[in-house]
N, C-alpha and C positions, 0 to 999 in steps of 0.2 A: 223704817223697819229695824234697820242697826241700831237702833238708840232702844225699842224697847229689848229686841232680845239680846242687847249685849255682843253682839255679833264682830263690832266694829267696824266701819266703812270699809276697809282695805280687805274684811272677806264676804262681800256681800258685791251679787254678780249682776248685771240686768239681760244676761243673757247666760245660757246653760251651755254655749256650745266656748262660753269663756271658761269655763270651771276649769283647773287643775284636776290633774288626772288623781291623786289624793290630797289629805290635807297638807302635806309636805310639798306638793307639788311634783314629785318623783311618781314616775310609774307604775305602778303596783307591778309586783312579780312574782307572789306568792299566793294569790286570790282569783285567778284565770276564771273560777265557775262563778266569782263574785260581782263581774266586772262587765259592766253592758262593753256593746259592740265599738264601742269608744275607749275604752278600758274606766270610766267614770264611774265612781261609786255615790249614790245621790239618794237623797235625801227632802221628800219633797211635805207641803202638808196643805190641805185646809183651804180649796182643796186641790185633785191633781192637774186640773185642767176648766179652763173658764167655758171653752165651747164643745160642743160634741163631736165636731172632728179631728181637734186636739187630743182627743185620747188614742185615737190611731197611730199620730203622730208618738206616741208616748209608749205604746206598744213595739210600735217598730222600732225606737230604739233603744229597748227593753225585750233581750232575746229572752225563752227561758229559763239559759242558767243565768241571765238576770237578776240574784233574787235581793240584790242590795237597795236597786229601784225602786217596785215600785213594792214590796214587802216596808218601807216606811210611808207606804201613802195612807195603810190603815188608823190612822193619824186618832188619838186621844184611845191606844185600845189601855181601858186602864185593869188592875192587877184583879177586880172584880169581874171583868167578860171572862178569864181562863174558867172559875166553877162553873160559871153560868152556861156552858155552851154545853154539857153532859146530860141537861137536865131540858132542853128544848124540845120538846116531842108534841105540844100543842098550842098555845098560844102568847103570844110576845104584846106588852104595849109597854110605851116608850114614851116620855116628856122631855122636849129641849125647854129648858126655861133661859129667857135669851137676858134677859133682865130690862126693864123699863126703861133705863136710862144709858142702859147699852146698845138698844136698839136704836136708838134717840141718836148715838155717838155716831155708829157705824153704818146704819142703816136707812136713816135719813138725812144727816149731817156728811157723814165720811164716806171713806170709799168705796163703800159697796151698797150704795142709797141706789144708782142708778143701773139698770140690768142693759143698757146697750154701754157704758164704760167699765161695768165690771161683770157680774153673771145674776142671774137669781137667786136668792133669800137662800134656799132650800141646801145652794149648791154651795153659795158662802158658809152656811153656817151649819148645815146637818148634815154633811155626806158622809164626814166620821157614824154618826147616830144608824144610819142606812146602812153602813158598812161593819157595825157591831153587830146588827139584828140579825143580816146575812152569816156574819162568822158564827154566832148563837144557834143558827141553824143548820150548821154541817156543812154536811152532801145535799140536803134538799135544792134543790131548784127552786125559784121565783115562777110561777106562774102567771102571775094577773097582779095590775098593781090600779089605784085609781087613787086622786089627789083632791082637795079642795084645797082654798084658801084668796084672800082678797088682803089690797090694801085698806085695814078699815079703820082706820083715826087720821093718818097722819098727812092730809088734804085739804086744800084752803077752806072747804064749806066746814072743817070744824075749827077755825081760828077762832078766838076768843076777841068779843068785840070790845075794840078799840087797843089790841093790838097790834105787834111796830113790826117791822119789817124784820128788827136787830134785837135781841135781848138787854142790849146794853139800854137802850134807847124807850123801851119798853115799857107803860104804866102798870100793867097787870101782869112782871114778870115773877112777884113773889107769889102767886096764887099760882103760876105754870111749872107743873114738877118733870118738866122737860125742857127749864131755864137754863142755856148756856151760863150764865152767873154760877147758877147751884151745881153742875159738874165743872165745870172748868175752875172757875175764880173763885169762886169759896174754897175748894182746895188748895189751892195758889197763896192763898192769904194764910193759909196754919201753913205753911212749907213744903208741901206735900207737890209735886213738879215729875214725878213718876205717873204711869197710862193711866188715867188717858189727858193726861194734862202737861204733858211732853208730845202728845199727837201735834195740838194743835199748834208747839210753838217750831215752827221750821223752819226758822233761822239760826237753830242750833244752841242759843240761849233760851234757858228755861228764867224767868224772872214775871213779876207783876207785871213789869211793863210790858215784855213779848204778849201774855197773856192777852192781857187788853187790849194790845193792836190787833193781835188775832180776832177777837171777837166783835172789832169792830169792822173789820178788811175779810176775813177770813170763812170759809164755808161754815166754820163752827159755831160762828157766831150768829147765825142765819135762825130766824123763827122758824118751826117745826113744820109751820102749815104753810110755810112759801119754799118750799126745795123743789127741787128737780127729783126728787124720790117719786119713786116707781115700781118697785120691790117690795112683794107681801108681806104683812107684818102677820101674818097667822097661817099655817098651813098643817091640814092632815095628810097623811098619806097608809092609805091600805095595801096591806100582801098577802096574798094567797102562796103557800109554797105545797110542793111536792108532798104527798101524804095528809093531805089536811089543813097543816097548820097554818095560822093566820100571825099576821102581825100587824101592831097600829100604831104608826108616831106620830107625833104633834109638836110643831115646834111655834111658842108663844111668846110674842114680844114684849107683854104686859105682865109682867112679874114679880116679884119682889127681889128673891134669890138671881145673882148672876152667874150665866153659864153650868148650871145643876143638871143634872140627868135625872131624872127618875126611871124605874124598869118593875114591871111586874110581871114572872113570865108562873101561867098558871100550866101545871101537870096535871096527870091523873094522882099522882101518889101524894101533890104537894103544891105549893105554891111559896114561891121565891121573889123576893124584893127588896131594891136597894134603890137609899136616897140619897146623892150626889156620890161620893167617897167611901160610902160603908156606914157603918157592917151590913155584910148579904145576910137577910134574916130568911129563915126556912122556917115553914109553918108544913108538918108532917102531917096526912090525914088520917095515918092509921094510931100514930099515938096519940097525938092531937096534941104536940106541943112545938115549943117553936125555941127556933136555936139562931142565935148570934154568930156571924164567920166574919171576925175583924179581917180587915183589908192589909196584907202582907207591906206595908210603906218602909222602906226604910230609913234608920233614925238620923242618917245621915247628909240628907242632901239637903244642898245651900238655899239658903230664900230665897235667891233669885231663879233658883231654877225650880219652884214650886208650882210654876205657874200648872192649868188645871189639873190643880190638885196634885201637880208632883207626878203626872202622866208624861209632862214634858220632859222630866229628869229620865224616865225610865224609859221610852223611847229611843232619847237618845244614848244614853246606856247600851239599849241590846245594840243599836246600828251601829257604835261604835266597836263595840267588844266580839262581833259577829268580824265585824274588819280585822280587827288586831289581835282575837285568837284563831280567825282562820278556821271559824264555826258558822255557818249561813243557820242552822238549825235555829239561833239564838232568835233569826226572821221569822215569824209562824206565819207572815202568810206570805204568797206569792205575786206576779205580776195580774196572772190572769184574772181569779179573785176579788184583784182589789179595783181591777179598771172594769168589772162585771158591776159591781159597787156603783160605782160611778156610772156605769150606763143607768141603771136602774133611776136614781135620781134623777136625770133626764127625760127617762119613759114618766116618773111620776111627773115631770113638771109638762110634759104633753099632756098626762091624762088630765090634768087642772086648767089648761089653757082650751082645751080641746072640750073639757066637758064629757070625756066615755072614759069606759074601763079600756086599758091596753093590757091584750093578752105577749105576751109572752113564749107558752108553748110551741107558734107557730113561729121562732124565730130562735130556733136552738143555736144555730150558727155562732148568734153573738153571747146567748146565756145558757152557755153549756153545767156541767155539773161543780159549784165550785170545788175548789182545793185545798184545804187548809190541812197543816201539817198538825 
C-alpha cells in the first residue's frame, strides 16, 4: 500500500487505534468539534468498512461533531458531483467502468478476488459511485433498492483449451488478453515498475527478475480461470428515492477505459452528462442547445497525486486544509451520510444474493433523511 501511494512504511498503520492523535503526533488543541471521541482526525477510503457490522463500530467512534471521519469516506467525490446535485429532481444512471485488465489484477488475481478474505465487488469497488448518486440526490431518502449481477467469464468451464495453470508456462498465453505476461512483464521489460507492476513484486525490489519469480510463485501469475475468485464481475443496482426519482448503476468488468465514470442525469428542463473527468455537458430543452462546463482542476498538482483523475489531490486537499484552517465546512458531507452510503450497498448486495427488492421505508431507523451541507 505505501509503495503505491507514496505514503512510506513508517506512516502506514495496521491498526487505527495505533494512529497519532495528528500528523505530528501532538494532540490537537484547536479543533475540539473536529476531533472523534479519541481526539483522532481520519481519514479513511474505498471503502469504509469490509462487513456490515463494522460500520456500527465506525459510527461509534465517530460522534457527530465527528466531521473529519467519516466526511473523507465520501471518497472520489470529484469537482463534477458539486453542479450536478442542483439539478437531480428525476432520474440518475451511472457506469463504473472497471477495466478488463484491472479486474483481471484485483479481482480475480489480488486482493479483493475473494469476498470471504476481502468483501464483495460492489463494496470494493463502487461504494464511492452509490455514495455520489445519494449526494446528487439531496434530502431525498432511498426507498427501495434491487441488484442483479453474477460471476460470468472468469471460471474454470471458460479456460481455454490446453491452457497452463501459470501464464508463464502457458501455450495459448498470447491469444489471452488477461495474460500475466501482457500486464505485468511486458511492462517490466520498457521500464515501467509503477501499479500495477510494483503490486506484484513484494519483496520490495522492482526488477525483471522479481517480476518473474512473482509470476511464477505468486497469486499474479495464476491463469484467470483457476483462482479462488468469487466476486461478480458485473453488477446493476436500482433506486427508488423519495418523490419519484430513480437511479441505475452498473458497474462492468469488461471495458476498455480504466476506472471511468459515466453519469447521465435526465431533468424536466434538461439533460446532463459527463464522461470520466469532464466537461458536464447540459443539453437545454427549452432552447435546445447544449453547453460545455469544463471541470474546475487545478493547474497545479503533482503526477503523482493525479491518481483518479486528480480526485485523490483534492480530497486530500479539503481534509487537510479543513484541519489546518480550522474550517470543517471544507468537509461537505458528514458521518451519518456517508455510513447511510454504505449501508445502502449492503441492502443492494442482499437484494442480489436474495433475489427481491428490499424496501427501505420500513426501516427509517437506519436510513433516515440524509445530510449534506
Amino acid at each position: 500500500m505505501y509503495t503505491y501511494h507514496r505514503a512510506g512504511a513508517t506512516r502506514c498503520w495496521s491498526n487505527w487505534r495505533h494512529l497519532p492523535h495528528t500528523a505530528s503526533g501532538a494532540q490537537p488543541q484547536s479543533l475540539p468539534h473536529l476531533t472523534s471521541a479519541r481526539g483522532k482526525e481520519s481519514h479513511t477510503q474505498d471503502p469504509a468498512a469490509l462487513l456490515l457490522h463494522c460500520l456500527g463500530c465506525l459510527e461509534s467512534g465517530a460522534p457527530r461533531q465527528s466531521e473529519a471521519l467519516c466526511g473523507c469516506l465520501f471518497c472520489l467525490c470529484l469537482r463534477t458531483a458539486l453542479p450536478a446535485r442542483s439539478r437531480v429532481r428525476n432520474t440518475c444512471r451511472a457506469q463504473g467502468e472497471v477495466g478488463f485488465w484491472h479486474f483481471a489484477h484485483s479481482f480475480v488475481r489480488g486482493n479483493w478476488r475473494n469476498e470471504a478474505e476481502s468483501t464483495f465487488s460492489l463494496l470494493a469497488k463502487s461504494c464511492h459511485d452509490i455514495d455520489l448518486i445519494n449526494f446528487w440526490m439531496g434530502d431525498k431518502r432511498c426507498l427501495k433498492v434491487s441488484s442483479f449481477g453474477s460471476l460470468s467469464h472468469f471460471t474454470n468451464e471458460h479456460k481455454p483449451k490446453g491452457a497452463a495453470s501459470r501464464c508463464l508456462d502457458c501455450s495459448v498465453e498470447q491469444t489471452c488478453p488477461y495474460s500475466a505476461k501482457k500486464i505485468y512483464l511486458h511492462h517490466a521489460e520498457k521500464g515501467y515498475f509503477n501499479w500495477p507492476v510494483s503490486v506484484v513484486c513484494n519483496s520490495g525490489v522492482c526488477d525483471i527478475e522479481s517480476v518473474t519469480e512473482a509470476l511464477r510463485s505468486s497469486p499474479y501469475g495464476r491463469c484467470v480461470y483457476e483462482c479462488d475468485n468469487d466476486v461478480v464481475s458485473n453488477q446493476v443496482v436500482n433506486m427508488e428515492f423519495e418523490g419519484g426519482a430513480t437511479a441505475a448503476f452498473t458497474m462492468m468488468a469488461f471495458t476498455e477505459r480504466l476506472g471511468t465514470r459515466k453519469t447521465t442525469i435526465y431533468g424536466t428542463k434538461g439533460e446532463l452528462f459527463c464522461d470520466g473527468g469532464g466537461p458536464v455537458q447540459v443539453f437545454d430543452f427549452c432552447t435546445r442547445e447544449k453547453t460545455a462546463y469544463p471541470t474546475n482542476k487545478s493547474a497545479f498538482i503533482p503526477s503523482h497525486l493525479m491518481g483518479h483523475d486528480g480526485a485523490d489531490y483534492y480530497l486530500m486537499d479539503s481534509f487537510i486544509s479543513a484541519l489546518t484552517e480550522n474550517k470543517p465546512s471544507l468537509i461537505q458531507t458528514g458521518p451519518e451520510a456517508t455510513l447511510q452510503s454504505h449501508l445502502l450497498v449492503f441492502e443492494a448486495e442482499k437484494s442480489r444474493k436474495e433475489n427481491r427488492v428490499v424496501f427501505l421505508e420500513t426501516r427509517k431507523e437506519l436510513f433516515p433523511k440524509p445530510t449534506y451541507k
